[in-house]
Residue frames relative to the residue before (quaternion, step in Angstrom):
aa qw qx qy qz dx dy dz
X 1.0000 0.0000 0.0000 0.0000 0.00 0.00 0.00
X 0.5611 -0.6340 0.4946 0.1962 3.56 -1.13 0.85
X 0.3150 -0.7396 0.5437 0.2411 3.32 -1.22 0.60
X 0.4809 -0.4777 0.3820 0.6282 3.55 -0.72 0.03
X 0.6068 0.5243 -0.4837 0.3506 3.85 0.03 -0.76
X 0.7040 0.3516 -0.3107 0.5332 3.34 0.16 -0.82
X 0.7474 0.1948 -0.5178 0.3678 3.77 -0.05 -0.10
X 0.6140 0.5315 -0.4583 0.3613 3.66 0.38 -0.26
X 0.3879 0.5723 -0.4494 0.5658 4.13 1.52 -0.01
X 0.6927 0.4015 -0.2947 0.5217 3.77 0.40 -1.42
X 0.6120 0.4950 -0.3915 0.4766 3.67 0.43 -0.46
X 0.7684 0.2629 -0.3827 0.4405 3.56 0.33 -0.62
X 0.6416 0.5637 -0.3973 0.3358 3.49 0.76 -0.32
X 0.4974 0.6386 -0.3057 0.5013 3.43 1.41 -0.48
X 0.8284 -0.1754 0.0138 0.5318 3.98 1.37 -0.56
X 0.4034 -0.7634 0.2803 0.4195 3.22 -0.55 0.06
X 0.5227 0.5861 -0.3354 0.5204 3.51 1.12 -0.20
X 0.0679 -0.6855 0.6696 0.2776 3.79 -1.58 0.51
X 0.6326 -0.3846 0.4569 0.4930 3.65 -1.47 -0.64
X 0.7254 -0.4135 0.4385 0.3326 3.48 -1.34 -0.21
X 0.5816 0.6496 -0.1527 0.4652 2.72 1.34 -2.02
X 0.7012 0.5006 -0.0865 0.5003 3.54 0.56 -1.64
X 0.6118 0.4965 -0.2709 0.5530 3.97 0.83 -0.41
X 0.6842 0.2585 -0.2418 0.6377 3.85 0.56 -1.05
X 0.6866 0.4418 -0.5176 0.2557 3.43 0.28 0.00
X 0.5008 0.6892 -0.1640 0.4973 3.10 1.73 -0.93
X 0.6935 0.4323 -0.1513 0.5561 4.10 0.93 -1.38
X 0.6054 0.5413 -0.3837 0.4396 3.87 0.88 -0.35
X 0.7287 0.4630 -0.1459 0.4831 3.25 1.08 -1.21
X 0.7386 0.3447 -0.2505 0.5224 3.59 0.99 -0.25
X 0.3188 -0.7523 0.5070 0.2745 3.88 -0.16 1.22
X 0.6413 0.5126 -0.5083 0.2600 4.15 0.48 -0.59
X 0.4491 0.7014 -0.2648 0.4860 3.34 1.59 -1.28
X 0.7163 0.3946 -0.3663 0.4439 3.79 0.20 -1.42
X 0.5800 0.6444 -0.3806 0.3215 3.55 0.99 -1.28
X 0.8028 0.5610 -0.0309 0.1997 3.16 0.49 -1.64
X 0.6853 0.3709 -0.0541 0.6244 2.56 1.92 -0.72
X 0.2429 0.7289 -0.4172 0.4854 3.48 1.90 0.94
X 0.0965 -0.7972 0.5527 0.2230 3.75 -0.05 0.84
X 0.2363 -0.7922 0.5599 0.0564 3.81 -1.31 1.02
X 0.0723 0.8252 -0.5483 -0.1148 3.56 0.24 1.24
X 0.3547 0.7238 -0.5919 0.0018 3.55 0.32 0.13
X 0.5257 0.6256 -0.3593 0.4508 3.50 1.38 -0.74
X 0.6022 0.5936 -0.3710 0.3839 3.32 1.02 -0.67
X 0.6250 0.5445 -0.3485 0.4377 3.68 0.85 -0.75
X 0.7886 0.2659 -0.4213 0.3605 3.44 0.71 -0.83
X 0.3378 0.6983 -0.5292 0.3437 3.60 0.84 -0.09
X 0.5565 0.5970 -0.2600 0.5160 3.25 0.68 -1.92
X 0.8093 0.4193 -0.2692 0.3110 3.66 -0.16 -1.15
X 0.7572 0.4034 -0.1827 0.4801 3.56 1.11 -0.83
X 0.4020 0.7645 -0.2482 0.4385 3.24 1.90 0.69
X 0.5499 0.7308 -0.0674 0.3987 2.50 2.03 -1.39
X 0.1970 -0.9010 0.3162 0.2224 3.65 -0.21 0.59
């Protein structure tokens, strides 16, 4: 019997592209992914600030 790893390898060999559907299912399960994809606006404020005239 197959592991999920190993079928989701066969899955990528089979194409090269996944679904959406298949990506979040894939990024939920993997905490570096969740990290990474954590949006950080503090940087955004000072930008904002030096915008200021």
């Amino acid at each position: 019997m197959k592991g999920e790893r190993e079928k989701e390898e066969e899955g990528r060999e089979e194409g090269s592209q996944i679904s959406l559907e298949e990506f979040i299912e894939g990024a939920e399960k993997d905490p570096w992914v969740m990290n990474q994809l954590k949006l950080d606006i503090g940087p955004c404020e000072w930008f904002m600030e030096q915008q200021k005239p």
